[in-house]
C-alpha positions in Angstrom: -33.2 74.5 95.8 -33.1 71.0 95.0 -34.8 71.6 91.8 -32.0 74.2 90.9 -29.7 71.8 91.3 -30.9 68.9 89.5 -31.3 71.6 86.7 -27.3 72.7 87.1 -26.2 69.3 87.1 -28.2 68.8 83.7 -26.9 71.3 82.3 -23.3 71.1 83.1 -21.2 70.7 79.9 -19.3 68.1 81.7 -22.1 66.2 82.7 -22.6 62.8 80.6 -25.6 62.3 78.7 -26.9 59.5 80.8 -26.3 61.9 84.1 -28.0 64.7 82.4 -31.3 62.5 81.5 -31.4 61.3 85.1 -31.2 65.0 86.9 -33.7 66.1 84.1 -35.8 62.6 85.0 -35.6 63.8 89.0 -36.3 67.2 87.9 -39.7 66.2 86.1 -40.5 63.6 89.4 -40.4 66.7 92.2 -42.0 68.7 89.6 -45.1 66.5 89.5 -45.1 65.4 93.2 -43.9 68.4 95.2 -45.2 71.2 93.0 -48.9 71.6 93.3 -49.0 75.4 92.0 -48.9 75.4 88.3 -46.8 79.1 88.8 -43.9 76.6 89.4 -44.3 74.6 86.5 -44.7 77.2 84.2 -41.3 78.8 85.8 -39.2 76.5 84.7 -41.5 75.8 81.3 -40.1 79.6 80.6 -36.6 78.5 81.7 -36.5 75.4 79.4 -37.6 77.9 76.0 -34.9 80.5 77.4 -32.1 77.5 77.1 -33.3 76.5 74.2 -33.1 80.1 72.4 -29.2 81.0 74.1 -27.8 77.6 73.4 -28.7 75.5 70.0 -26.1 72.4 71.8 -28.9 71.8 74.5 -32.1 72.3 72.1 -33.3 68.2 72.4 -33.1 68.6 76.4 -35.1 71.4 76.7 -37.9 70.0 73.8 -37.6 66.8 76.2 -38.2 69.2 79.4 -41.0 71.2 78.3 -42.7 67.8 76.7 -42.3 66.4 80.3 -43.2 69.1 82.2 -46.9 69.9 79.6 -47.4 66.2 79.9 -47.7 66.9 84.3 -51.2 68.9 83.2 -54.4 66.9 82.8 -55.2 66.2 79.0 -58.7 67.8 78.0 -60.9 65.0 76.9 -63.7 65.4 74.1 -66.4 65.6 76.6 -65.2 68.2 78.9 -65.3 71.6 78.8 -64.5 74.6 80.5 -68.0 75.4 82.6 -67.8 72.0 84.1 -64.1 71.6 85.8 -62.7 72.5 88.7 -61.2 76.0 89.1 -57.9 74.4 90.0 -57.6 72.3 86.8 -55.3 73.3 84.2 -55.4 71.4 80.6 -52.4 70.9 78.6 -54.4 72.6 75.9 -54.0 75.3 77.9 -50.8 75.7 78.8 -49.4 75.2 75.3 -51.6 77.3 73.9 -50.3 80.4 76.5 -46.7 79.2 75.5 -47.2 79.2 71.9 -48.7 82.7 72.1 -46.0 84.1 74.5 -42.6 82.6 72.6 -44.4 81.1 69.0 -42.7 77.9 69.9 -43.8 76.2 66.8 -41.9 79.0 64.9 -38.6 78.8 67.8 -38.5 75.1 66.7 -38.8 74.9 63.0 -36.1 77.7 63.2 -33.9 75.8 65.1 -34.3 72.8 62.9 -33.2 74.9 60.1 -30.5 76.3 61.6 -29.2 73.0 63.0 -29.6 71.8 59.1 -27.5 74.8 57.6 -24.5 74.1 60.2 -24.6 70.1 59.0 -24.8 71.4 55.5 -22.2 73.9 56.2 -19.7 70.8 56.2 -20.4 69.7 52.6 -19.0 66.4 51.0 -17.1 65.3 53.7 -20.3 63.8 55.6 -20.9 61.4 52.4 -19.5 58.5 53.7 -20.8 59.1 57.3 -23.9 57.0 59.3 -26.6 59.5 60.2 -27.5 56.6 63.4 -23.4 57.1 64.3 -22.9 60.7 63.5 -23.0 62.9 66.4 -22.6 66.9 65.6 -22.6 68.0 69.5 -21.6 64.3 71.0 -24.6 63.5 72.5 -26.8 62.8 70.0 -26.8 61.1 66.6 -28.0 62.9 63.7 -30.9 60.9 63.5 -32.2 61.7 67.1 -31.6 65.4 66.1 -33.9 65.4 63.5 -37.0 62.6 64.6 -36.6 64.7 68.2 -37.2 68.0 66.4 -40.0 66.5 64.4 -41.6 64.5 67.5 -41.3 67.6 69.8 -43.8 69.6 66.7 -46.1 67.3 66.5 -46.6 67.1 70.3 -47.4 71.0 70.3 -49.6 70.6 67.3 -51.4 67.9 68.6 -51.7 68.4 71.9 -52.0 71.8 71.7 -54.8 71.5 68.9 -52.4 74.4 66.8 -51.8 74.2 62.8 -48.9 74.7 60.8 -49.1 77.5 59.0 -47.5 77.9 55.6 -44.3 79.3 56.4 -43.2 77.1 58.7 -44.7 74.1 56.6 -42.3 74.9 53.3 -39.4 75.8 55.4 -39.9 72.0 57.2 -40.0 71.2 53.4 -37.1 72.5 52.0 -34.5 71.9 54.6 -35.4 68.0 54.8 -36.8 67.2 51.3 -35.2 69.8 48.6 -31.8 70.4 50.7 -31.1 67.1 52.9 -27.7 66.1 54.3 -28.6 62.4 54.0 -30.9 60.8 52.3 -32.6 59.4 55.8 -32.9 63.4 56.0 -35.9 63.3 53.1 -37.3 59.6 54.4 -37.6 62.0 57.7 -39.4 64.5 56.1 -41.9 62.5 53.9 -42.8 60.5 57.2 -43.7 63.4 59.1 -45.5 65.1 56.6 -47.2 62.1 55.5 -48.5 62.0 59.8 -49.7 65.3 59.7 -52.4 64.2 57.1 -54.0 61.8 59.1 -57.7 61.9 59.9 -57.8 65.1 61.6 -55.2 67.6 59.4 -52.5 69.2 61.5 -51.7 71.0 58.7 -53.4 74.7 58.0 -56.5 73.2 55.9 -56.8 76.5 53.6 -52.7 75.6 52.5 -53.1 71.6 51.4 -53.8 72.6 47.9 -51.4 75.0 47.2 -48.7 73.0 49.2 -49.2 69.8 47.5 -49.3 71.8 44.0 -46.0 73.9 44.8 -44.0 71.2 46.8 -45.2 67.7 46.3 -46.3 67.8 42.5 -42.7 69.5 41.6 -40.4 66.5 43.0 -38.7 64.7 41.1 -39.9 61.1 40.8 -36.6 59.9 41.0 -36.5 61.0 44.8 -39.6 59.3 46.0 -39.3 56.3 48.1 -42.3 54.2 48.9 -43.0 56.4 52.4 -42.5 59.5 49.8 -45.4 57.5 47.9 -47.2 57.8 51.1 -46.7 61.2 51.9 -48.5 61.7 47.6 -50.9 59.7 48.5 -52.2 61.0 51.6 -52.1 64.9 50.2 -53.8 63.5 46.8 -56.3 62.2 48.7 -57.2 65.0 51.0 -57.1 67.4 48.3 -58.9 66.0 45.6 -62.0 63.8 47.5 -61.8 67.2 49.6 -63.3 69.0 46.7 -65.4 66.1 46.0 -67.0 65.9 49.3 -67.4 70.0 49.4 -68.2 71.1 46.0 -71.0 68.7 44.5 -69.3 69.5 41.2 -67.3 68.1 38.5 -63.8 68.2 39.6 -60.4 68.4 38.0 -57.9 66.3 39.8 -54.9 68.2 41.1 -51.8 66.4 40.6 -52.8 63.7 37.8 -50.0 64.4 35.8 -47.5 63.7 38.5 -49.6 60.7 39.3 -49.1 59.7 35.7 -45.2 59.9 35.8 -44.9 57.5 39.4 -47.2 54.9 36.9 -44.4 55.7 34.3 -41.4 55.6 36.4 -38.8 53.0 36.6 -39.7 51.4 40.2 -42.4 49.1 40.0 -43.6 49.1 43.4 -43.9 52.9 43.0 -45.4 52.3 39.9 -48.1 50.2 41.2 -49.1 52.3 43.8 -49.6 55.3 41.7 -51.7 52.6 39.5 -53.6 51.2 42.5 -53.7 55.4 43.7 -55.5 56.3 39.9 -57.8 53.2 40.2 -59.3 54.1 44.0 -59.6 57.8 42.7 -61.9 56.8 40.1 -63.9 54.3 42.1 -64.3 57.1 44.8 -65.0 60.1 43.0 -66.6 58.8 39.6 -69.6 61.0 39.9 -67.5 64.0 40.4 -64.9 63.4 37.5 -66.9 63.7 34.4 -67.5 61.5 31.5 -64.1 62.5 29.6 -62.1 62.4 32.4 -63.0 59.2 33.5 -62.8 57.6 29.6 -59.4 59.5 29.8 -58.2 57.6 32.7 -59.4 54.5 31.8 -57.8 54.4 28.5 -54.6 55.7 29.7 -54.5 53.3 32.6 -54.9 50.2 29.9 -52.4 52.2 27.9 -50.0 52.1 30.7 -50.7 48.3 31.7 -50.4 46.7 28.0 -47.0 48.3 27.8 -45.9 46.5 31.0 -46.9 42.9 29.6 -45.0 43.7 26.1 -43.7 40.5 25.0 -40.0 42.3 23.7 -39.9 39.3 20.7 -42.9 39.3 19.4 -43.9 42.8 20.9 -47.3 41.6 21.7 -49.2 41.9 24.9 -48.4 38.6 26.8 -50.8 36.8 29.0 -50.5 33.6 31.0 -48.4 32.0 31.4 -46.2 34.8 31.5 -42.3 34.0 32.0 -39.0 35.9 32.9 -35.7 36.1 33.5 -34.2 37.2 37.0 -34.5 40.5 36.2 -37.9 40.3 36.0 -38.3 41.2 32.2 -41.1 39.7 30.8 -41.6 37.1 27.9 -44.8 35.8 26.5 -45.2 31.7 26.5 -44.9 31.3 23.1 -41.7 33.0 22.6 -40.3 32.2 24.9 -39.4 28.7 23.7 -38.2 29.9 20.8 -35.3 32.4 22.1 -31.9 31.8 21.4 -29.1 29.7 23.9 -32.3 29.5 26.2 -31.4 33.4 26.9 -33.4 37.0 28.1 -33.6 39.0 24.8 -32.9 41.8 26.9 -30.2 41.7 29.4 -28.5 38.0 27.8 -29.1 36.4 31.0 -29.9 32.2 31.2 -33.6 31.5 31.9 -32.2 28.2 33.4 -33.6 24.9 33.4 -37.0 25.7 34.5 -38.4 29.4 33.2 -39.5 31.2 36.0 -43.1 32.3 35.6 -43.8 35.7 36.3 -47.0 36.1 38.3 -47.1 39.8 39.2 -47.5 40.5 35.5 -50.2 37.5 35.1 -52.0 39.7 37.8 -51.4 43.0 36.2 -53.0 41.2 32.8 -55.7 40.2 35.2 -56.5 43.6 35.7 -56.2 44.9 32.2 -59.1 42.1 31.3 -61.2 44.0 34.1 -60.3 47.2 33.1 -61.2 46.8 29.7 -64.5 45.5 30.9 -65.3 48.8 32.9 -64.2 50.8 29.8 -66.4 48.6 27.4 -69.5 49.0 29.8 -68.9 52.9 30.6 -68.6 53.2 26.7 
């Protein structure tokens, strides 16, 4: 009874947020202290999925709930198993596992998020100008918290319940947070979670990486990426391509080199570097595996890349130190750059000032060309 009415208290529309989480926090406590028989548990777990299918408004409560309530059974550690534990003894594993399999809850959620999505985007232009941390759709929650709860609530049953995310649900995750966001935060959500999921153990279906980084990642425009975008490349360029290095023990062809080629290109230099640095580890790691022409190729293209980033735009020579610029960070060799007119960038007109300011990140970057060149020379 007193259960019941913590829950009806919690789930009153008049109830205020901070009531709700305190009858849903009492809720959980009896739960776990009063409740030895896991029939009662898994009662309300079935409760908590059938609010969340009738009624979208109270879906982060009832991911909260059924988080809390799996979290009551005993986590399975690496060195037990199922012939050694007490009959009574329940893993979490377990019971997320029988809940997947009874309402697909990995499916329910990634449904819901799309759902929620398509009413926010149902709104159109007139949410440009709002905060996605202020914005509150149902009153309770910000925008924000509806999306990282969604996303937090997945991984947990993914995790904890040692499932994968199958295709489907991967590339609808994909579209309605990276093609089709509200916000831009919307994207910077969906890059960071994808980007976890490719940690050292995968929660992502292994046999779909390839095909998902070709289909999804590799077809952005580079214009989108942030630098946690970079990371979410990185990780899937990684597990793809020293994947087949490790499993093969043949020459490879790296998958997604061309995009790689156009972050090197693109306007934003830390982007730019990364996807440098990214190129650089790839050949150090899988050398062996790449081929003799591939690896020339890379080189050459790398010093290609490199020599047009130290272009001295008066002399249009490669500059080395001391390398100078402007605030803008456009680069000028030493020798020219006593020799420009009103002490002035060639290229945007701005004043170099009294003192030029030297430009060290391009002194390193001819660092490396000299040690490129090197490992060209010697491959060659």
């Amino acid at each position: 009874k007193v259960l019941k009415l913590f829950w009806t208290v919690a789930c009153c529309a008049d109830t205020s947020t901070e009531i709700m989480n305190q009858a849903f926090s009492a809720h959980l406590k009896i739960l776990d202290r009063s409740c030895s028989q896991n029939r009662e548990k898994n009662r309300w777990l079935d409760k908590c999925v059938e609010e969340l299918e009738a009624n979208p408004k109270w879906a982060l409560p009832a991911m909260r709930q059924i988080k809390g309530i799996c979290s009551l059974y005993q986590e399975q550690l690496a060195n037990d198993t199922l012939n050694h534990r007490a009959s009574t003894v329940v893993y979490r594993k377990e019971v997320i596992d029988m809940f997947q399999k009874k309402h697909a809850l990995v499916i329910l959620i990634v449904d819901n998020l799309t759902q929620y999505m398509a009413c926010i985007r149902a709104s159109g232009d007139s949410l440009a100008n709002f905060d996605p941390n202020v914005f509150s759709p149902d009153g309770r929650y910000s925008h924000t918290d509806q999306i990282s709860e969604r996303l937090s609530f997945l991984l947990f049953l993914l995790r904890d319940g040692s499932l994968w995310l199958c295709a489907p649900q991967a590339k609808q995750i994909w579209q309605c947070l990276v093609e089709e966001p509200v916000f831009s935060s919307d994207r910077e959500h969906g890059f960071g979670w994808f980007s976890s999921l490719m940690g050292d153990e995968t929660d992502l279906e292994p046999e779909f990486h390839r095909g998902f980084f070709e289909s999804k990642l590799t077809k952005l425009d580079p214009a989108l990426l942030s630098e946690t975008g970079m990371e979410c490349f990185e990780r899937f360029f990684k597990s793809v391509n020293y994947k087949e290095k490790n499993t093969k023990g043949k020459l490879i062809h790296l998958v997604g080199l061309d995009f790689c080629w156009k972050l090197v290109q693109c306007t934003n230099t830390k982007l730019s570097v990364k996807a440098s640095n990214l190129l650089k580890e790839t050949y150090a790691n899988c050398g062996q595996s790449l081929g003799n022409d591939q690896i020339r190729k890379m080189l050459q293209r790398l010093i290609k890349e490199k020599v047009k980033d130290l272009e001295c735009p008066v002399c249009l020579e490669e500059a080395a130190a001391p390398i100078f610029s402007c605030k803008e960070m456009h680069v000028i060799c030493s020798l020219c750059s006593g020799k420009v007119k009103n002490n002035t960038c060639p290229v945007c007109r701005c004043s170099y000032g009294k003192e030029k300011m030297r430009h060290r990140f391009a002194e390193k970057i001819s660092e490396e060309l000299k040690q490129m060149r090197k490992e060209l020379a010697e491959f060659n």
